[in-house]
mmJSON file of the N, C-alpha and C atoms, coordinates in Angstrom:
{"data_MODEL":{"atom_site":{
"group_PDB":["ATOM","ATOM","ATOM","ATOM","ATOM","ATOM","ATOM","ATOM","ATOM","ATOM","ATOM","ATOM","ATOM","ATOM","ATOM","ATOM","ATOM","ATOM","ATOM","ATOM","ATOM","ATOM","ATOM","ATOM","ATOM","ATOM","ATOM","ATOM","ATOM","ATOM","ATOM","ATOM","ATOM","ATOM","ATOM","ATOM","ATOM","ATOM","ATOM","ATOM","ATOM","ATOM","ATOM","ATOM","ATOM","ATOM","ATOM","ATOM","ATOM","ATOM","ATOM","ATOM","ATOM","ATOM","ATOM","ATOM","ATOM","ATOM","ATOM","ATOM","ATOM","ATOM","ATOM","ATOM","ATOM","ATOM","ATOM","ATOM","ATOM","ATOM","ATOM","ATOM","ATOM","ATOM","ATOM","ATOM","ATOM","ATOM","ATOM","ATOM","ATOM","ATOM","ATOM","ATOM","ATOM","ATOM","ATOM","ATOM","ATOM","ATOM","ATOM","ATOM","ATOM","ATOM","ATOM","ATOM","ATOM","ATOM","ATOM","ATOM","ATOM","ATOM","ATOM","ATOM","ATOM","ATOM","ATOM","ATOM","ATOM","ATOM","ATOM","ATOM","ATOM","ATOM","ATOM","ATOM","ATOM","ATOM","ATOM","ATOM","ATOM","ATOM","ATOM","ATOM","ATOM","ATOM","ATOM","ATOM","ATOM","ATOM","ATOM","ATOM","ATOM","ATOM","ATOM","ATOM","ATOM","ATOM","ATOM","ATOM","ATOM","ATOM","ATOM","ATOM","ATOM","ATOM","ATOM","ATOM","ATOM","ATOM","ATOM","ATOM","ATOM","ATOM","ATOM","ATOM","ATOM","ATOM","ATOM","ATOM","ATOM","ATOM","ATOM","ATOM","ATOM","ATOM","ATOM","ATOM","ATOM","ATOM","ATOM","ATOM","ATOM","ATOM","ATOM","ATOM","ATOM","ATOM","ATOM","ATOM","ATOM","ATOM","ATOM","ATOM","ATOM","ATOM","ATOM","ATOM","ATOM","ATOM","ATOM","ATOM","ATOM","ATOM","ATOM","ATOM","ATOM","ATOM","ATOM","ATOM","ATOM","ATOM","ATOM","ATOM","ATOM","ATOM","ATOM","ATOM","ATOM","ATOM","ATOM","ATOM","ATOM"],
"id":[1,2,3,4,5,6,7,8,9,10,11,12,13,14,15,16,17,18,19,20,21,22,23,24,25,26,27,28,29,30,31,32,33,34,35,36,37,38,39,40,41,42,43,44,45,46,47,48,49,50,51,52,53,54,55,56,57,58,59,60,61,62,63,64,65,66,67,68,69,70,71,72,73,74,75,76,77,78,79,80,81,82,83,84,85,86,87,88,89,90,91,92,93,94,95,96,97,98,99,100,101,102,103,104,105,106,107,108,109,110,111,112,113,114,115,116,117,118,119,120,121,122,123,124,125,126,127,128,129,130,131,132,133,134,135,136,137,138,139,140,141,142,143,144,145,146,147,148,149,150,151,152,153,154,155,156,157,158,159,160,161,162,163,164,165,166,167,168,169,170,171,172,173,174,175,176,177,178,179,180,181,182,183,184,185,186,187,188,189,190,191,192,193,194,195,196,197,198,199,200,201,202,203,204,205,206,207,208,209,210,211,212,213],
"type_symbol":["N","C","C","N","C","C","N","C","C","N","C","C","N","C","C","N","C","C","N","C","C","N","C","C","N","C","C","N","C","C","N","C","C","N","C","C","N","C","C","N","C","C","N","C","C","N","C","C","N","C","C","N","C","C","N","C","C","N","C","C","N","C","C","N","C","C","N","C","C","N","C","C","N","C","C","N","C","C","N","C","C","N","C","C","N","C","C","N","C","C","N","C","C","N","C","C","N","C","C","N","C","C","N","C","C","N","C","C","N","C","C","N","C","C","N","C","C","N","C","C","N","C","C","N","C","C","N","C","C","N","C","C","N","C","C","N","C","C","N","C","C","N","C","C","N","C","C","N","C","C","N","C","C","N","C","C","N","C","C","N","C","C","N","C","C","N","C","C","N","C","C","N","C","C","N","C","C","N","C","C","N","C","C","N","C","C","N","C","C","N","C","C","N","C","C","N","C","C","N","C","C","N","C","C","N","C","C","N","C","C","N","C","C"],
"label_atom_id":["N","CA","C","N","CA","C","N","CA","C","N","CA","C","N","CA","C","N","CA","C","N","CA","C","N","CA","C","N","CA","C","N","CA","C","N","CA","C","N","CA","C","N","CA","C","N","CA","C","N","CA","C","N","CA","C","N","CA","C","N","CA","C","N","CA","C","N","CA","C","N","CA","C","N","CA","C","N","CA","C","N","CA","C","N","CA","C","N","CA","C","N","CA","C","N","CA","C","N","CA","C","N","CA","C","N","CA","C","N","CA","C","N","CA","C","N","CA","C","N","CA","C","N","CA","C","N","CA","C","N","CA","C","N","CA","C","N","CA","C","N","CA","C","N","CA","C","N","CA","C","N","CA","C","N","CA","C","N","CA","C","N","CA","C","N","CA","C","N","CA","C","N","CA","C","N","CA","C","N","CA","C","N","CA","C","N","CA","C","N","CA","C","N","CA","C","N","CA","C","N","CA","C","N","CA","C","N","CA","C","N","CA","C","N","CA","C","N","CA","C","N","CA","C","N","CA","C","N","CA","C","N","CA","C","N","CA","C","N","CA","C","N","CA","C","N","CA","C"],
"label_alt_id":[null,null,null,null,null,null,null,null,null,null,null,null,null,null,null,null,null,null,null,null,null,null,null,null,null,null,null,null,null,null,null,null,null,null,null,null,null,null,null,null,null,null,null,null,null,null,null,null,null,null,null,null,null,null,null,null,null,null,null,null,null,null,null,null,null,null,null,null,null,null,null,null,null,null,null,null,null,null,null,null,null,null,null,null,null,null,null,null,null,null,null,null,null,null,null,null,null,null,null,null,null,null,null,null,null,null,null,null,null,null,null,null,null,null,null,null,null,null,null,null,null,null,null,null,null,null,null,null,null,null,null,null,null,null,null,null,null,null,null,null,null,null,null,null,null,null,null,null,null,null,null,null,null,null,null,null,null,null,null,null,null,null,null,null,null,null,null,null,null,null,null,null,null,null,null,null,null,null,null,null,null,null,null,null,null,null,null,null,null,null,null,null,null,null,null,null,null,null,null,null,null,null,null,null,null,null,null,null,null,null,null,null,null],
"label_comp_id":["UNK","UNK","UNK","UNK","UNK","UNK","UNK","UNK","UNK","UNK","UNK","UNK","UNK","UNK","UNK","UNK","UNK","UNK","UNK","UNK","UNK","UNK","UNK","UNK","UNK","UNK","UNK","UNK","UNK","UNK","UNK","UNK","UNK","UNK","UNK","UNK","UNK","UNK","UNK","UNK","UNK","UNK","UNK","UNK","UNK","UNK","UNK","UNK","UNK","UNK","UNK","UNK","UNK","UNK","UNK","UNK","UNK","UNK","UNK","UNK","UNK","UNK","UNK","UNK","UNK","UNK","UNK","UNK","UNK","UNK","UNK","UNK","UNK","UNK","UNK","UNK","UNK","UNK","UNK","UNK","UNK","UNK","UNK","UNK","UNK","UNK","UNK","UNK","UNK","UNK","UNK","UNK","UNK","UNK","UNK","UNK","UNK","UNK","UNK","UNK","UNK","UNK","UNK","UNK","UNK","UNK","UNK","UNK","UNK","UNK","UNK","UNK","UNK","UNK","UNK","UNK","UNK","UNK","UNK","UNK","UNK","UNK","UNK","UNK","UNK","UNK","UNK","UNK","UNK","UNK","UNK","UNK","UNK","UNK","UNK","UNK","UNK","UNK","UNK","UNK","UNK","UNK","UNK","UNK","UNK","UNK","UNK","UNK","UNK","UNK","UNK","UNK","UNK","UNK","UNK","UNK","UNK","UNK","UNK","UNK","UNK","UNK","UNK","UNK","UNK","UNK","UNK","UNK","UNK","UNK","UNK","UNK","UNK","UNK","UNK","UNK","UNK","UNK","UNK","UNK","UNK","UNK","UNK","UNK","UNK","UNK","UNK","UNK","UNK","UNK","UNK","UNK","UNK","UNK","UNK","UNK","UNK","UNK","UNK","UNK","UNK","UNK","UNK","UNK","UNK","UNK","UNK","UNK","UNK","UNK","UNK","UNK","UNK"],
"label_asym_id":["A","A","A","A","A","A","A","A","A","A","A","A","A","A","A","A","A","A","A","A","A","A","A","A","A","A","A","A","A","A","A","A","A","A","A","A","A","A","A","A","A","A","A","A","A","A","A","A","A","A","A","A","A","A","A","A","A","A","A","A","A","A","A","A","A","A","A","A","A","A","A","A","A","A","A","A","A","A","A","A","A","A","A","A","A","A","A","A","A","A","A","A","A","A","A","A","A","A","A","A","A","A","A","A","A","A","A","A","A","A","A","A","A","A","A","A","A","A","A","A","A","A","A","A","A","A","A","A","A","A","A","A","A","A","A","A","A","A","A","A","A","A","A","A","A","A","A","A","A","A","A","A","A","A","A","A","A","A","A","A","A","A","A","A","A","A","A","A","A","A","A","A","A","A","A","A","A","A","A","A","A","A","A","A","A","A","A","A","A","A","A","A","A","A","A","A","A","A","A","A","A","A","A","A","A","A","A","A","A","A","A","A","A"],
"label_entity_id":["1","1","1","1","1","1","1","1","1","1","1","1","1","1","1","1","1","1","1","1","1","1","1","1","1","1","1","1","1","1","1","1","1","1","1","1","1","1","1","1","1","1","1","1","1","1","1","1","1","1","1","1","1","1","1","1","1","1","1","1","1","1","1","1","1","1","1","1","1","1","1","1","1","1","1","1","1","1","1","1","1","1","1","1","1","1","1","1","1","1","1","1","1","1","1","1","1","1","1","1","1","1","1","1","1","1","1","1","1","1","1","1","1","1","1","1","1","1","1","1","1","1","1","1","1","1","1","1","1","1","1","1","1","1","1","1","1","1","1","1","1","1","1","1","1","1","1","1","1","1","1","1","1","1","1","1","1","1","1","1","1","1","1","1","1","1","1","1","1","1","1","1","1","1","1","1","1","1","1","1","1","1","1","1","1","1","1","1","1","1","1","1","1","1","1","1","1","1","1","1","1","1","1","1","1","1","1","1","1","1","1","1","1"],
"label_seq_id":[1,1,1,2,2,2,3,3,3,4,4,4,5,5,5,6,6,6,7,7,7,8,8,8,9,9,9,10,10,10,11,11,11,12,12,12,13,13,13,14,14,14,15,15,15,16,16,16,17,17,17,18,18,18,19,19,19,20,20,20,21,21,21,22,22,22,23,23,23,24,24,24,25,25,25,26,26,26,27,27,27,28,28,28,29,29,29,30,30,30,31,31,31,32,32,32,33,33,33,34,34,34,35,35,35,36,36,36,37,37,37,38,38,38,39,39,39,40,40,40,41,41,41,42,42,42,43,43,43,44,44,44,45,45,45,46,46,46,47,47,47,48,48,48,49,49,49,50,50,50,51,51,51,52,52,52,53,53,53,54,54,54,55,55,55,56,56,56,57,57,57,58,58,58,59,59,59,60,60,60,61,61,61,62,62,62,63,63,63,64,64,64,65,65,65,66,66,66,67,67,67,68,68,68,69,69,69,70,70,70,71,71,71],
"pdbx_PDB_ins_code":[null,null,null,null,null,null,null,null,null,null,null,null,null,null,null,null,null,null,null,null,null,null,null,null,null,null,null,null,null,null,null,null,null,null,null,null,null,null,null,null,null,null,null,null,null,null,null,null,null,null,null,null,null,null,null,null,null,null,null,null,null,null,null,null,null,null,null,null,null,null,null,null,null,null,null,null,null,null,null,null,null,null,null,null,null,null,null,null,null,null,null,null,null,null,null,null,null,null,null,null,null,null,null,null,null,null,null,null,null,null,null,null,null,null,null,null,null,null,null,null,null,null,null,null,null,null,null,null,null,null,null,null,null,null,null,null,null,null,null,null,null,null,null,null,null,null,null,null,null,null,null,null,null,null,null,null,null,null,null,null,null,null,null,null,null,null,null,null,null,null,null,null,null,null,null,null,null,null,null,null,null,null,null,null,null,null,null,null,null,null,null,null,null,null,null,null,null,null,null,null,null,null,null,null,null,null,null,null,null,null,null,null,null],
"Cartn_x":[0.826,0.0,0.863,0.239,0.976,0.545,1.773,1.74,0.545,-0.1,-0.973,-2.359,-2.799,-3.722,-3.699,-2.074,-2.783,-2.767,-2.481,-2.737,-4.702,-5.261,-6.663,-7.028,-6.706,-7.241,-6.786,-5.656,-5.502,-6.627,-6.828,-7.446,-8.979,-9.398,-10.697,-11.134,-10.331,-10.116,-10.342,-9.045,-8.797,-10.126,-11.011,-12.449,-13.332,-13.155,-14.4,-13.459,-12.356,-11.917,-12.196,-11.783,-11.904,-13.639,-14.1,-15.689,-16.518,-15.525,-16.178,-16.252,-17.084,-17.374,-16.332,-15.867,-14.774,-15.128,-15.764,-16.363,-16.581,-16.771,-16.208,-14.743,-14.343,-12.991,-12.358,-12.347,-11.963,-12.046,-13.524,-13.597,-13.399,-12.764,-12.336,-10.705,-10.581,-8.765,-8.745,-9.28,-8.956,-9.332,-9.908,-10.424,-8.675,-8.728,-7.284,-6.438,-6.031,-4.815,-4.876,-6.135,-6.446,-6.002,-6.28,-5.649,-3.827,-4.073,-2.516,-1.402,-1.575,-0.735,0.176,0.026,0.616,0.423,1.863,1.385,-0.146,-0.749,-1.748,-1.485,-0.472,0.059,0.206,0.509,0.95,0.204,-0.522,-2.303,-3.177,-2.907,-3.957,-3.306,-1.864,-1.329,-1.672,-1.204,-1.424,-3.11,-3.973,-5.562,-5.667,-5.011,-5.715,-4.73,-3.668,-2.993,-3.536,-3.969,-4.139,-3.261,-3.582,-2.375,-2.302,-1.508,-0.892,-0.059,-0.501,1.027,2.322,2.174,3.255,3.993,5.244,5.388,5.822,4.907,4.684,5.36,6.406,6.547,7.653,8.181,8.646,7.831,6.49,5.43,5.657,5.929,5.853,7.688,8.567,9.745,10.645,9.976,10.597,11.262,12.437,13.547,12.992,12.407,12.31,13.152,12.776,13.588,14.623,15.462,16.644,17.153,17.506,18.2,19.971,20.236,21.805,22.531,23.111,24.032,25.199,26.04,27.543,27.172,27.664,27.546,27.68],
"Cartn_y":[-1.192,0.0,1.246,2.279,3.459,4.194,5.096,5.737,6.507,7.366,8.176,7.568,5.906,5.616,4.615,4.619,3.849,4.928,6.41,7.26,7.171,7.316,7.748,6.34,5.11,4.09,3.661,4.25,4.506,5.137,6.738,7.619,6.838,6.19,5.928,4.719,3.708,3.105,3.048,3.745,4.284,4.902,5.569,6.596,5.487,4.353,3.503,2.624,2.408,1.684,2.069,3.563,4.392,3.911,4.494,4.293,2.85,1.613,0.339,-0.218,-1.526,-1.825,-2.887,-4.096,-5.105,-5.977,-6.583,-7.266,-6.574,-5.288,-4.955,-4.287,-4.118,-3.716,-4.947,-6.373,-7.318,-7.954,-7.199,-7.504,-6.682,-5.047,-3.704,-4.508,-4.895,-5.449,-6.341,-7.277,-8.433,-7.74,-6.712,-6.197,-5.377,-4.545,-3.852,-4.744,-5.589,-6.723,-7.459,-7.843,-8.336,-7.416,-5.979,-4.909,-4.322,-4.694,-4.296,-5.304,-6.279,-7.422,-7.03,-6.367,-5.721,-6.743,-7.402,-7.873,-7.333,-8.056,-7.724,-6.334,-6.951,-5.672,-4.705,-4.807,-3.81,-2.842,-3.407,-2.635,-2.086,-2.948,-2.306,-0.908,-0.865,-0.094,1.199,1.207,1.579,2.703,2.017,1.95,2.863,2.401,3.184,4.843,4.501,5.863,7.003,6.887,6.985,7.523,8.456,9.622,10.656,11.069,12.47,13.048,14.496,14.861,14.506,15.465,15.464,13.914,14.052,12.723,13.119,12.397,12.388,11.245,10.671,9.711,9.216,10.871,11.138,10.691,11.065,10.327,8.493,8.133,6.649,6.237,6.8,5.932,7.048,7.28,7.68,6.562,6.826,5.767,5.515,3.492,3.661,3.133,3.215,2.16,3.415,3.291,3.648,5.075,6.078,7.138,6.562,7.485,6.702,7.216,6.348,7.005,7.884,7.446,8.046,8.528,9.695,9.88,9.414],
"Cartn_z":[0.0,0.0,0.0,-0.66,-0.416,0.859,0.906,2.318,2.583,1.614,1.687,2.152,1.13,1.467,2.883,3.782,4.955,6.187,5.96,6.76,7.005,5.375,5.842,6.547,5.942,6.631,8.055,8.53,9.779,10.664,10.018,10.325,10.614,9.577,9.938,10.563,10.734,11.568,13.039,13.313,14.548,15.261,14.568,15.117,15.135,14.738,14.97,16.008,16.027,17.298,18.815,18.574,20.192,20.954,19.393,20.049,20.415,19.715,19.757,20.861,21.528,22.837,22.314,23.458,23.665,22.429,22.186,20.662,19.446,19.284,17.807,17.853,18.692,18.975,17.912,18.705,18.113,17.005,16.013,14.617,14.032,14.638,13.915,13.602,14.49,14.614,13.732,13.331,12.564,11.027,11.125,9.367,8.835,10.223,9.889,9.778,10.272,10.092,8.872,8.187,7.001,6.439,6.208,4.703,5.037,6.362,6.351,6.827,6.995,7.399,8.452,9.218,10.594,11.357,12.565,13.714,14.331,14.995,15.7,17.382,18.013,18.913,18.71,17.084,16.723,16.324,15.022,14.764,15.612,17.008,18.417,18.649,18.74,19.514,18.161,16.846,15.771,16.207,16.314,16.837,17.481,18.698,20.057,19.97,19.115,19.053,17.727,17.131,16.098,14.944,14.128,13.48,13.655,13.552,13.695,12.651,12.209,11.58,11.875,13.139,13.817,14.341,14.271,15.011,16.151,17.227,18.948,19.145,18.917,19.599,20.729,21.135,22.714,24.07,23.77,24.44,24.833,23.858,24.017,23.788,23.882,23.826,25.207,26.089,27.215,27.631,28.212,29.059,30.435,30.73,31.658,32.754,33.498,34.939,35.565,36.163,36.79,36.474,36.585,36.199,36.203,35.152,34.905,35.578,36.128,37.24,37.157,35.92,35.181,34.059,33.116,32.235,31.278],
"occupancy":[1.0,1.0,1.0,1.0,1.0,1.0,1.0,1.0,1.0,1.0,1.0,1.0,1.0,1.0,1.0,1.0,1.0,1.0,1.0,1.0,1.0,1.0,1.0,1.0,1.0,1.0,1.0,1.0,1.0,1.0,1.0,1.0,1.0,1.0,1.0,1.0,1.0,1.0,1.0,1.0,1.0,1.0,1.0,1.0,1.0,1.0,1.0,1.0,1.0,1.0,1.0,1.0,1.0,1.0,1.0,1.0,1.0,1.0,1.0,1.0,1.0,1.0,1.0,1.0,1.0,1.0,1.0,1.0,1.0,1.0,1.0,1.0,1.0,1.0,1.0,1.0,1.0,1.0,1.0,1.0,1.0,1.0,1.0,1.0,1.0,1.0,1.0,1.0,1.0,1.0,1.0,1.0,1.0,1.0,1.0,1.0,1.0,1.0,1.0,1.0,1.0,1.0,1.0,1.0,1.0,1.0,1.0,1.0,1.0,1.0,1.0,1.0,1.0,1.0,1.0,1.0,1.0,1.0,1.0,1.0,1.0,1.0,1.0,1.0,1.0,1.0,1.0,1.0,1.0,1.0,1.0,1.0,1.0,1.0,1.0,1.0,1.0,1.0,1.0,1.0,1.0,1.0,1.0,1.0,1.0,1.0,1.0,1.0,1.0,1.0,1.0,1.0,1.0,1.0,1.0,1.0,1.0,1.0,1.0,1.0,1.0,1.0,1.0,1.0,1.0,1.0,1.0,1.0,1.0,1.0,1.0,1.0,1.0,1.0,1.0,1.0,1.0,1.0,1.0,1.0,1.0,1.0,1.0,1.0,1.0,1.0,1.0,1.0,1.0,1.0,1.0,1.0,1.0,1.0,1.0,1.0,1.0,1.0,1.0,1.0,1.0,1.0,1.0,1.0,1.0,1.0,1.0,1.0,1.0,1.0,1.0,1.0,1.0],
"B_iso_or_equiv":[0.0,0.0,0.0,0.0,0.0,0.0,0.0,0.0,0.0,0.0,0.0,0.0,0.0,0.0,0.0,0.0,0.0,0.0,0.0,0.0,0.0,0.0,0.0,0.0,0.0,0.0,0.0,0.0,0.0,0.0,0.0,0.0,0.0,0.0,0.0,0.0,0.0,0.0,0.0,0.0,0.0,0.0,0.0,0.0,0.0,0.0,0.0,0.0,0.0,0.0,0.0,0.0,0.0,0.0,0.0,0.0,0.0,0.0,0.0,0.0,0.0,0.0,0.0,0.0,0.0,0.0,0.0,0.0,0.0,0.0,0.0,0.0,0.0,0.0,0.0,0.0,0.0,0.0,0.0,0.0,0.0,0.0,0.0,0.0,0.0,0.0,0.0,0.0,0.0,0.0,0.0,0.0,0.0,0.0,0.0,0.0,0.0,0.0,0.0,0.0,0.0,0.0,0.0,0.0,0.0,0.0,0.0,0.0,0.0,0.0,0.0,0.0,0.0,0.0,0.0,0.0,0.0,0.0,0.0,0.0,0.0,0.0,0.0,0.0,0.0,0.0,0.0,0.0,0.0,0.0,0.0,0.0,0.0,0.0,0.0,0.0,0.0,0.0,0.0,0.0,0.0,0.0,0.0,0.0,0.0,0.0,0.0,0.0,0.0,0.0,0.0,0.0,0.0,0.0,0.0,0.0,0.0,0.0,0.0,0.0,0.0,0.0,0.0,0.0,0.0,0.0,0.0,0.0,0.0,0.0,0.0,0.0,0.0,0.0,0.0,0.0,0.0,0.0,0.0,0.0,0.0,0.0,0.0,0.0,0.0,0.0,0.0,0.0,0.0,0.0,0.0,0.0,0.0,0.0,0.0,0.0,0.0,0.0,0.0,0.0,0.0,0.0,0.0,0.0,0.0,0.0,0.0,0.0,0.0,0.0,0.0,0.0,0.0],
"pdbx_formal_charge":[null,null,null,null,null,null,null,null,null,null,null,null,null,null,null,null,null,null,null,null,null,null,null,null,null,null,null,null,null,null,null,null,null,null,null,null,null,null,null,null,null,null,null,null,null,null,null,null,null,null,null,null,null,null,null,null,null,null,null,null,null,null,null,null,null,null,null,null,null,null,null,null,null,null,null,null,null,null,null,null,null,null,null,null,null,null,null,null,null,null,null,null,null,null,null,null,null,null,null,null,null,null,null,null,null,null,null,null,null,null,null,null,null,null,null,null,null,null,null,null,null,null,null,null,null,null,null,null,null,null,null,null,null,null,null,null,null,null,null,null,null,null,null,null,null,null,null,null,null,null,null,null,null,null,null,null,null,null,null,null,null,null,null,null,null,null,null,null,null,null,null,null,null,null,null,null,null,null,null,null,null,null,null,null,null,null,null,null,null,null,null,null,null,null,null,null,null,null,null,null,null,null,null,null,null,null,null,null,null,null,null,null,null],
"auth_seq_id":[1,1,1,2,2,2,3,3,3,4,4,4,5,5,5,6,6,6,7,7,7,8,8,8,9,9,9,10,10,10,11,11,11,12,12,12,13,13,13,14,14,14,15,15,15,16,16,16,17,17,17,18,18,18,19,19,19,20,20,20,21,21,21,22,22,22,23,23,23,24,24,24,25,25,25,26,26,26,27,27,27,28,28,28,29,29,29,30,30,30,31,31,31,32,32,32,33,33,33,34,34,34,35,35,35,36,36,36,37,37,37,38,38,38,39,39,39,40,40,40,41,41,41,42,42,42,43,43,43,44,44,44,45,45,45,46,46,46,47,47,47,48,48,48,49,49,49,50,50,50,51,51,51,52,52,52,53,53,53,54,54,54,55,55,55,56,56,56,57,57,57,58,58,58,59,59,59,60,60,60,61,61,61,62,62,62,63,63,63,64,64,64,65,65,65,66,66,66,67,67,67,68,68,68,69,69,69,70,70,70,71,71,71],
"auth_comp_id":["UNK","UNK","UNK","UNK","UNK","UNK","UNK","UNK","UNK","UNK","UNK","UNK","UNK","UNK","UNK","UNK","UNK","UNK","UNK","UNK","UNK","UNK","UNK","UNK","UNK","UNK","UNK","UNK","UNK","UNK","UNK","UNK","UNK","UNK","UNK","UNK","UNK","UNK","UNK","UNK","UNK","UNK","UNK","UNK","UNK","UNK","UNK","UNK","UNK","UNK","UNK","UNK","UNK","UNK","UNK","UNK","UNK","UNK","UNK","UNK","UNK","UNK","UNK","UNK","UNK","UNK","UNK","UNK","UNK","UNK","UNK","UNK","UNK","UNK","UNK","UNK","UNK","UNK","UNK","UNK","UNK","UNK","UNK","UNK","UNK","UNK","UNK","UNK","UNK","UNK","UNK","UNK","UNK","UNK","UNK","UNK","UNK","UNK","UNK","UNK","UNK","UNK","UNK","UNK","UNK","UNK","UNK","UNK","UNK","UNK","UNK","UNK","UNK","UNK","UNK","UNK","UNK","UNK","UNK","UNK","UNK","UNK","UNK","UNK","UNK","UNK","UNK","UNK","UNK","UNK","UNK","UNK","UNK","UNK","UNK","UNK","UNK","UNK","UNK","UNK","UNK","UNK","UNK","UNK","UNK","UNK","UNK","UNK","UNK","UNK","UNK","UNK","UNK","UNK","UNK","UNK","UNK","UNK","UNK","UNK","UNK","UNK","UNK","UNK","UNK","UNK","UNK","UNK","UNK","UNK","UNK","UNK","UNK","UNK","UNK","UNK","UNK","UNK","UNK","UNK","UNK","UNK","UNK","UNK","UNK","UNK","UNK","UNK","UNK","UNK","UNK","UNK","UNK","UNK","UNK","UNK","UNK","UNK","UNK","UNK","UNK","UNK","UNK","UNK","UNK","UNK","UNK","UNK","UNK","UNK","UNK","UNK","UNK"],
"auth_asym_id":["A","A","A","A","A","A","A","A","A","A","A","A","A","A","A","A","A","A","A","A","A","A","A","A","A","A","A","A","A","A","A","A","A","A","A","A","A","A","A","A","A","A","A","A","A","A","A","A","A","A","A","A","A","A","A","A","A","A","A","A","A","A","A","A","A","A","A","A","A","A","A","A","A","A","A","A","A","A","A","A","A","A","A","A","A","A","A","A","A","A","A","A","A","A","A","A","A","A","A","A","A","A","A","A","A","A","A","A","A","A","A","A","A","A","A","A","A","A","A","A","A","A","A","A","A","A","A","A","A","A","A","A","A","A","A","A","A","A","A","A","A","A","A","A","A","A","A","A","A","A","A","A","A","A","A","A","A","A","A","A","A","A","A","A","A","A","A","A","A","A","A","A","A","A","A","A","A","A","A","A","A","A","A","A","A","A","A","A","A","A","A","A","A","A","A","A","A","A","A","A","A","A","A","A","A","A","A","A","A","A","A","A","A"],
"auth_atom_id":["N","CA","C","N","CA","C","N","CA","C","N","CA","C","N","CA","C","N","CA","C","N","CA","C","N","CA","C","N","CA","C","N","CA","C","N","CA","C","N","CA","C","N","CA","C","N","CA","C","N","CA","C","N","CA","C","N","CA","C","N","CA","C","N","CA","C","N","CA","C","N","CA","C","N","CA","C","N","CA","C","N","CA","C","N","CA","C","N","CA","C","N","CA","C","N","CA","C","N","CA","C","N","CA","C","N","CA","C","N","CA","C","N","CA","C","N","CA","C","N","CA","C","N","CA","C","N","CA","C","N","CA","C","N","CA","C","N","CA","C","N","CA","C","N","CA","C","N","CA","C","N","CA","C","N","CA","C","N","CA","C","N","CA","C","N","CA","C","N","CA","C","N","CA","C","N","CA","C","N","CA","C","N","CA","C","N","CA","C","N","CA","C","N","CA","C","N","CA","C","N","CA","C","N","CA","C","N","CA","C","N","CA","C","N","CA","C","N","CA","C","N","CA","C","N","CA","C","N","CA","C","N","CA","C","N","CA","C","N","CA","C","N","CA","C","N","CA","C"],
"pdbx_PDB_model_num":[1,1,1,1,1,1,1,1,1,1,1,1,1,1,1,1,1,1,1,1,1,1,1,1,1,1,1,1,1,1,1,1,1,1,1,1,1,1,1,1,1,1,1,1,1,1,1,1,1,1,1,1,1,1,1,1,1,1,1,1,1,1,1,1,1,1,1,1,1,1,1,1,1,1,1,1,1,1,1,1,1,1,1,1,1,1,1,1,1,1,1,1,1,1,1,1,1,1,1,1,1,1,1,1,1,1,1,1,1,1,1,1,1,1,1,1,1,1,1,1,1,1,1,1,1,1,1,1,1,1,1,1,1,1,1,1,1,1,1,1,1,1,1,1,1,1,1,1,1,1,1,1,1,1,1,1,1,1,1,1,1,1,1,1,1,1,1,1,1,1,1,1,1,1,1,1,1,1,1,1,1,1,1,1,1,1,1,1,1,1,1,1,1,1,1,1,1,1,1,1,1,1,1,1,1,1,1,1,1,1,1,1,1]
}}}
């Protein structure tokens, strides 16, 4: 697929995921995984985040555990 058309199908996706109850959640997921052959973790996570221009993804790759001790 091209890039352009899996932004909108992201996009519209994603707006029927947020709003779906636990059982169409699970047949929204298996439709997206059918057109895009994405792991499944992955498509959820894909889902529940949706798109953005911008790329946010300081949000989700913060360092966790321990502060480093030495430079």
């Amino acid at each position: 697929m091209k890039r352009i058309d899996m932004t909108g199908l992201i996009e519209k996706y994603s707006k029927k995921y947020r709003k779906a109850g636990k059982k169409e959640k699970s047949r929204i997921l298996d439709e997206f995984i059918e057109l895009t052959e994405y792991n499944r973790s992955y498509a959820s996570l894909i889902l529940r985040r949706g798109y953005s221009k911008k790329n946010k993804r300081s949000k989700f790759t913060k360092r966790r555990g321990r502060k480093k001790k030495y430079d």
